[in-house]
C-alpha positions as CSV (number, residue, x, y, z in Angstrom):
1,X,7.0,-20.1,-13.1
2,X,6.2,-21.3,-16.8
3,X,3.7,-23.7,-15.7
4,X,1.8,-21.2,-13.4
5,X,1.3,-19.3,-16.2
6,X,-0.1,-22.0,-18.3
7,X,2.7,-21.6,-21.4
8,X,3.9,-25.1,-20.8
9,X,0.7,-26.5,-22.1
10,X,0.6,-23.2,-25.0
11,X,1.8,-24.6,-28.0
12,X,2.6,-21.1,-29.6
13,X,4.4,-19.9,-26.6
14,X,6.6,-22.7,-26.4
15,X,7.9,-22.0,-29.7
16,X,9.3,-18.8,-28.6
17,X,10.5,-19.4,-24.9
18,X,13.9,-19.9,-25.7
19,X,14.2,-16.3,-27.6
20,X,12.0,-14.9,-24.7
21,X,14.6,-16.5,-21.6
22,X,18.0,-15.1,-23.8
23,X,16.0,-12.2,-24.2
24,X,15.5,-11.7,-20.2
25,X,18.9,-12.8,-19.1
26,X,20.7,-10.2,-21.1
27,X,17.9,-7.8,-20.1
28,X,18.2,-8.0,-16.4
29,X,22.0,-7.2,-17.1
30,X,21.0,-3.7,-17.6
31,X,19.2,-3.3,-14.6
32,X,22.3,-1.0,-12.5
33,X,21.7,1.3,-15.3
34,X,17.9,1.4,-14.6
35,X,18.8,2.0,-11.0
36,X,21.2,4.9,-11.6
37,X,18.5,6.5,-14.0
38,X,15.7,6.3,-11.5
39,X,17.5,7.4,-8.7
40,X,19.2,10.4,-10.4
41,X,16.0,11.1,-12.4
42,X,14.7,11.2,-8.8
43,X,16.8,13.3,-7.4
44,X,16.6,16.3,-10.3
45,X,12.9,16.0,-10.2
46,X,13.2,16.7,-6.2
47,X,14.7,20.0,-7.2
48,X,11.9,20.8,-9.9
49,X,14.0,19.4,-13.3
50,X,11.6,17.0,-14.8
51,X,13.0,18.6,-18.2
52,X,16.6,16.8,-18.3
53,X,15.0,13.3,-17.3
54,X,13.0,13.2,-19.9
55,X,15.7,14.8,-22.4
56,X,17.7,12.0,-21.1
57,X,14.9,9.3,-22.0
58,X,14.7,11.1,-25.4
59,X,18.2,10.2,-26.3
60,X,18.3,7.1,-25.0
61,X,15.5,6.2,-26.8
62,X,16.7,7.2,-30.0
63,X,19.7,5.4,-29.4
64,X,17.9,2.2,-28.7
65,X,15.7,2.5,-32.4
66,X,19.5,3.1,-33.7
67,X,20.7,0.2,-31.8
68,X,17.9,-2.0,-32.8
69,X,18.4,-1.4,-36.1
70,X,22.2,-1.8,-36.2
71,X,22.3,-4.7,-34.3
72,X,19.5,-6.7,-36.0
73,X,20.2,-5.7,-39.7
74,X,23.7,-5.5,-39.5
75,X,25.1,-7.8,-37.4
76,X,21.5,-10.4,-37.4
77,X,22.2,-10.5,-33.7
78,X,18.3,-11.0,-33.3
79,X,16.4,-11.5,-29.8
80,X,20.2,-10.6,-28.5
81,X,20.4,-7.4,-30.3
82,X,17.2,-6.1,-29.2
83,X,18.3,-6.7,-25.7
84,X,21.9,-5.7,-25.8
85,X,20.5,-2.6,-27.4
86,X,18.2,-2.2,-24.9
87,X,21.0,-2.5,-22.1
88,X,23.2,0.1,-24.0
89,X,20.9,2.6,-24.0
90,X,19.7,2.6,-21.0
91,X,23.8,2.7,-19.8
92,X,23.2,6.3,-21.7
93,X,20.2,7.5,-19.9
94,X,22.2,6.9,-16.9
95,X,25.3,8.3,-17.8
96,X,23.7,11.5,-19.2
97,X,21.3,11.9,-15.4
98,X,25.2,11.4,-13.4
99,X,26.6,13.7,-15.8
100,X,24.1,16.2,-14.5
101,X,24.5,15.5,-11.5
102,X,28.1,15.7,-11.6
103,X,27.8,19.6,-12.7
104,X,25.1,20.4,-10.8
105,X,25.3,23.7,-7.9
106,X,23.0,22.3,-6.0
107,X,23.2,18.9,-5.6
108,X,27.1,18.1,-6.6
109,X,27.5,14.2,-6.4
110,X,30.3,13.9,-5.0
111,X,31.5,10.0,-4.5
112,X,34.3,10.3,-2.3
113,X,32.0,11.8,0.5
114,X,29.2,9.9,0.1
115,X,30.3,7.6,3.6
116,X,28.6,10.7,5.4
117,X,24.7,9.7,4.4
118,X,24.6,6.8,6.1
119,X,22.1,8.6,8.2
120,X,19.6,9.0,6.0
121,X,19.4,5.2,4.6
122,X,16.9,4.7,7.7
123,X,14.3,7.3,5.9
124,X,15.1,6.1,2.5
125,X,14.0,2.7,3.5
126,X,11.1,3.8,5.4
127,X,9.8,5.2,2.2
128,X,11.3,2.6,-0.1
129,X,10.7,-0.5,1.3
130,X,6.8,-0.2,1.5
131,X,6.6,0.4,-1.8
132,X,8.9,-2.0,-3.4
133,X,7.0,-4.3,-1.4
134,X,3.7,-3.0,-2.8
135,X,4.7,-3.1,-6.3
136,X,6.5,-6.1,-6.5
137,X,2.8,-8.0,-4.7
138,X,1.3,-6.2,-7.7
139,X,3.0,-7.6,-10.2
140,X,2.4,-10.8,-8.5
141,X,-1.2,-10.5,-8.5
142,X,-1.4,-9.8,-12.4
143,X,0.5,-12.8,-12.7
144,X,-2.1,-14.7,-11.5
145,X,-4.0,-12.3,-13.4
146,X,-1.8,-13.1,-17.2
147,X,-2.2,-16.8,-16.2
148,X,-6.3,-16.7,-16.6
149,X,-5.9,-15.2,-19.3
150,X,-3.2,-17.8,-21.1
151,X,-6.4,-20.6,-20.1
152,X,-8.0,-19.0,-23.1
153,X,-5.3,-19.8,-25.7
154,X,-3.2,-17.6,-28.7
155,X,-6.0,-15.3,-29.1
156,X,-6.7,-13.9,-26.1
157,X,-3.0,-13.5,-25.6
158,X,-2.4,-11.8,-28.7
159,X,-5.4,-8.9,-28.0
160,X,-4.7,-8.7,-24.1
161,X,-1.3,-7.6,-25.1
162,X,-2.3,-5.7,-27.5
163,X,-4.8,-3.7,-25.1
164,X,-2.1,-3.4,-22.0
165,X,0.4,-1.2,-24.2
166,X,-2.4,1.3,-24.6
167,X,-3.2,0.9,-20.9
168,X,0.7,0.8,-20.1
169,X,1.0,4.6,-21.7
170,X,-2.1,5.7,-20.1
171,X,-0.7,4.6,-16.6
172,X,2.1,6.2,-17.0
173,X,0.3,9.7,-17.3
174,X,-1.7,8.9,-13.7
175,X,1.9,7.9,-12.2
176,X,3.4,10.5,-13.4
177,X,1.1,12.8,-11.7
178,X,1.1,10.8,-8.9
179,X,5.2,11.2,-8.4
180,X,4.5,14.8,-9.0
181,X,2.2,15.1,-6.2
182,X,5.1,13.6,-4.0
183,X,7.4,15.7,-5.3
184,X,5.3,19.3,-4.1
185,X,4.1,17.6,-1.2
186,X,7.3,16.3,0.5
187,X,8.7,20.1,-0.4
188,X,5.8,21.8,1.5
189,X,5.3,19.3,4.0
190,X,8.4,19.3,5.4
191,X,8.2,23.5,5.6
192,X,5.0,23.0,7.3
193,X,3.0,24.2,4.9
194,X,0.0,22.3,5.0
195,X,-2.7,24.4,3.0
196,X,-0.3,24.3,-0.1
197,X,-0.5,20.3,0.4
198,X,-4.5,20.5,0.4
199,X,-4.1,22.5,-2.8
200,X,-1.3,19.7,-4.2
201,X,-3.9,17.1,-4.0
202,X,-6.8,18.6,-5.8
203,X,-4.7,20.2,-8.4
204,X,-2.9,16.8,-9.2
205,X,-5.8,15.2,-9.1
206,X,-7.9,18.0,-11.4
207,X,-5.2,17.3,-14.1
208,X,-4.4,14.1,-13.9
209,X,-7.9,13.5,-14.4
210,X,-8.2,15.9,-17.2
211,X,-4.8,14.6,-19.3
212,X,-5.6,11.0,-18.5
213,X,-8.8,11.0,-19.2
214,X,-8.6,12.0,-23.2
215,X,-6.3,9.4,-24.2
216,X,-8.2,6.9,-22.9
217,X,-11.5,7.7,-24.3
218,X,-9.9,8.8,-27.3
219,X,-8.3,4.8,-27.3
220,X,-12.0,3.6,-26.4
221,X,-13.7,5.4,-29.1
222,X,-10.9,4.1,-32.0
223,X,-10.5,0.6,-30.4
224,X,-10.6,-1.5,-33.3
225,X,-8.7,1.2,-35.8
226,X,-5.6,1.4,-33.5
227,X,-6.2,-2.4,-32.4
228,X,-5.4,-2.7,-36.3
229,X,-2.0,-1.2,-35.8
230,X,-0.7,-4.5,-34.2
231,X,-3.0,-7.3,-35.9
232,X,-4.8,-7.6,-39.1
233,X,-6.8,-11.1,-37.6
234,X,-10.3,-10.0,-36.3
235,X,-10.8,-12.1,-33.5
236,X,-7.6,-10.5,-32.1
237,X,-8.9,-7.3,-32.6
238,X,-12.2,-8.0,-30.6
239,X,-10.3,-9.6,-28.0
240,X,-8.5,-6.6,-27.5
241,X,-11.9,-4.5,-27.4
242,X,-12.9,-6.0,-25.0
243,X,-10.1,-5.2,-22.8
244,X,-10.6,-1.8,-23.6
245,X,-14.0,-1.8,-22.6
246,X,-13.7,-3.9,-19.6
247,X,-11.1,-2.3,-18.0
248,X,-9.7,0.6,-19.6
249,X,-12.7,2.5,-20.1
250,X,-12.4,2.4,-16.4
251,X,-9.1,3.8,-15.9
252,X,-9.5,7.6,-15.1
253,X,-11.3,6.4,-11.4
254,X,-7.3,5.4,-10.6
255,X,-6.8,9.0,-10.2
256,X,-8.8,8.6,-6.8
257,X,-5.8,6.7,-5.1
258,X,-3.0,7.4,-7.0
259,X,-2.6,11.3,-6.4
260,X,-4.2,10.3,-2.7
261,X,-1.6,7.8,-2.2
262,X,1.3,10.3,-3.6
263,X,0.7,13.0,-1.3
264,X,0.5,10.3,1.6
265,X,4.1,9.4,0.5
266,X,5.1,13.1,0.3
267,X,4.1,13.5,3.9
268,X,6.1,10.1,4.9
269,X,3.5,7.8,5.2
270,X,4.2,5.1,3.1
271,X,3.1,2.1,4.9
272,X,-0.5,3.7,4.2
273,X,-0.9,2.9,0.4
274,X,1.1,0.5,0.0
275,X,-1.4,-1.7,2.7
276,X,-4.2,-0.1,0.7
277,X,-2.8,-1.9,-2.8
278,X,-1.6,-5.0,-1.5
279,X,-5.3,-5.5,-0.1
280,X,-7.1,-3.5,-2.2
281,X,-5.6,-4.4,-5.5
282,X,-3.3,-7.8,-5.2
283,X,-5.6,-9.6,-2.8
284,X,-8.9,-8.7,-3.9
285,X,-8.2,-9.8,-7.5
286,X,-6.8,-13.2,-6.4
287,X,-9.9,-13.4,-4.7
288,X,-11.9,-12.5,-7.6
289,X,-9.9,-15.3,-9.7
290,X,-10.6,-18.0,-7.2
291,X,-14.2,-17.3,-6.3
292,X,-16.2,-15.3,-9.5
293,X,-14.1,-16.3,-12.2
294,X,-13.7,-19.8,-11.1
295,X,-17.7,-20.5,-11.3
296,X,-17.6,-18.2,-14.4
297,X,-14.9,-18.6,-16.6
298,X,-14.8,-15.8,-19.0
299,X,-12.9,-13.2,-20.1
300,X,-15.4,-10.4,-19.5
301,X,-15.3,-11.7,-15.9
302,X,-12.1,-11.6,-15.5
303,X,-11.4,-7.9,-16.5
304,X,-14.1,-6.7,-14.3
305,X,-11.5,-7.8,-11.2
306,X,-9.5,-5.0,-12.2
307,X,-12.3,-1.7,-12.1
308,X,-13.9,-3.3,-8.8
309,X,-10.4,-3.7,-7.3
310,X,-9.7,0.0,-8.0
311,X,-12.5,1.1,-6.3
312,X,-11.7,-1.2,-3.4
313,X,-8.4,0.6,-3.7
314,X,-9.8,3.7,-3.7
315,X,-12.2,3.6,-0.5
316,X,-9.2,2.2,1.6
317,X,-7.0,4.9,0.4
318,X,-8.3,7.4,1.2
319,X,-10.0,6.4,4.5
320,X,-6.4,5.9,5.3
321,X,-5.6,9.1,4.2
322,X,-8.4,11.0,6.0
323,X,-7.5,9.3,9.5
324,X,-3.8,10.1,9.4
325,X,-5.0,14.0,8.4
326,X,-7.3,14.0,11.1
327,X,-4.5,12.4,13.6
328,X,-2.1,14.9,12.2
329,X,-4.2,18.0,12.8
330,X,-5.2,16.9,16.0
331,X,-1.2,16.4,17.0
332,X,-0.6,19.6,15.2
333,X,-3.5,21.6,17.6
334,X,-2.1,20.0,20.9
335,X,1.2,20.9,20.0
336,X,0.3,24.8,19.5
337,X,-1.4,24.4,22.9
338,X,1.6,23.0,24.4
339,X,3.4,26.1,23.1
């Protein structure tokens, strides 16, 4: 995996790969406290809490500063400690979401009579399985993606990392809407209220839109001052502008599949965007890589995979989206005649 990614060769890398594999390994322990978190995150958003999640998230995240702290000072635990506190804290923000759970009217979790939802696993994975599938090609394709961009040496690592954690938060604001627009649309879908979904799409998409769009253009206008946050060395700092300009600049147009793609989920058609991404997305920037930035190797040329890939994304989207509406109406029609 190392040597796909060109760190075998990376002298600085290298120096670090041990801390980075400990680090991993005691990383992925944690991951059945992620799980429980999602899932019962998942669940309380279903019912309109998106207020205790995030409290949750709060706590544990102050924890894990605490932790950090204690562990690394304290105890110079290190690469460990920053892990292990990692692991701990996310154990809380799972614990706290079952705790709700636990106590909830509505949606009592109730272990010893959980045998009788065996039923529903065949809808969960209809839903699930396309988009695991989706992201997990995704992350495959900016790992071909992180690779081009090791070719280019310390530098260019150092200011592409820098620029994703500003494109990481501003993601987060799209998905966020994005799960949201499942959310209301699986609600009003399933009571056959198919206007309200109409009016779900453009209202996600209106302020998604709006509150991603102001970070990211804030982040573009300020690139090198709040570059300078994480490195002092200039050529760092212009690396990381120009991922900024390449590709985040370009952000906001995600809005155009992701709310799309969310209210396709919301109406249980899953298969829909996830076929859109892993085409769209995944293979048209391995393509891109192979072919464009092959006969020009730059970085510049290598960013721009990631707007023209969104825009593939986007038109495949939503003429996936506009045939199953026009499918479902039609279904909808003959079954009113038929009644």
């Amino acid at each position: 995996m190392l040597s796909i990614l060109h760190c075998q060769s990376n002298a600085p890398i290298i120096r670090f790969l041990h801390s980075a594999k400990l680090y991993l390994r005691i990383y992925l322990l944690g991951y059945p406290f992620l799980l429980l978190y999602d899932f019962g995150s998942a669940i309380l958003r279903a019912r309109g809490d998106s207020r205790y999640p995030f409290l949750a998230l709060v706590v544990s995240g102050a924890a894990n500063i605490g932790l950090n702290l204690f562990f690394v000072i304290v105890f110079h635990m290190g690469v460990s400690g920053v892990a292990l506190a990692t692991d701990v804290s996310n154990g809380l923000s799972a614990f706290l979401v079952l705790i709700r759970l636990k106590k909830d009217g509505q949606f009592h979790l109730r272990f010893q009579k959980s045998h009788g939802l065996l039923h529903f696993i065949g809808e969960i994975l209809k839903t699930g399985i396309p988009s695991a599938v989706q992201g997990a090609v995704f992350c495959l394709a900016n790992i071909f993606v992180q690779a081009s961009v090791n070719r280019f040496g310390a530098t260019a690592i150092a200011g592409s990392t820098i620029a994703m954690n500003f494109e990481y938060v501003t993601y987060y604001i799209i998905t966020a809407f994005g799960q949201t627009a499942t959310t209301f649309t699986s609600q009003n879908y399933a009571a056959k209220q198919y206007a309200r979904c109409r009016t779900i799409l453009w209202c996600s998409l209106l302020l998604s839109t709006v509150c991603s769009s102001i970070p990211i253009f804030s982040i573009v206008l300020f690139r090198n001052t709040v570059s300078g946050f994480f490195s002092t060395d200039a050529a760092v700092i212009e690396t990381a502008g120009i991922w900024i300009l390449c590709i985040l600049l370009f952000e906001p147009i995600c809005n155009l599949y992701e709310i799309p793609a969310g209210v396709l989920r919301g109406s249980g058609h899953a298969i829909c965007p996830a076929v859109s991404t892993m085409i769209g997305t995944c293979a048209f920037r391995t393509l891109w890589i192979c072919t464009a930035f092959r006969a020009y190797p730059s970085l510049p040329m290598l960013y721009h995979a990631f707007p023209l890939s969104w825009v593939a994304t986007i038109l495949l989207v939503n003429m996936g989206g506009a045939i199953i509406a026009y499918l479902g109406k039609r279904k909808r029609a003959n079954w009113i005649g038929d009644k």
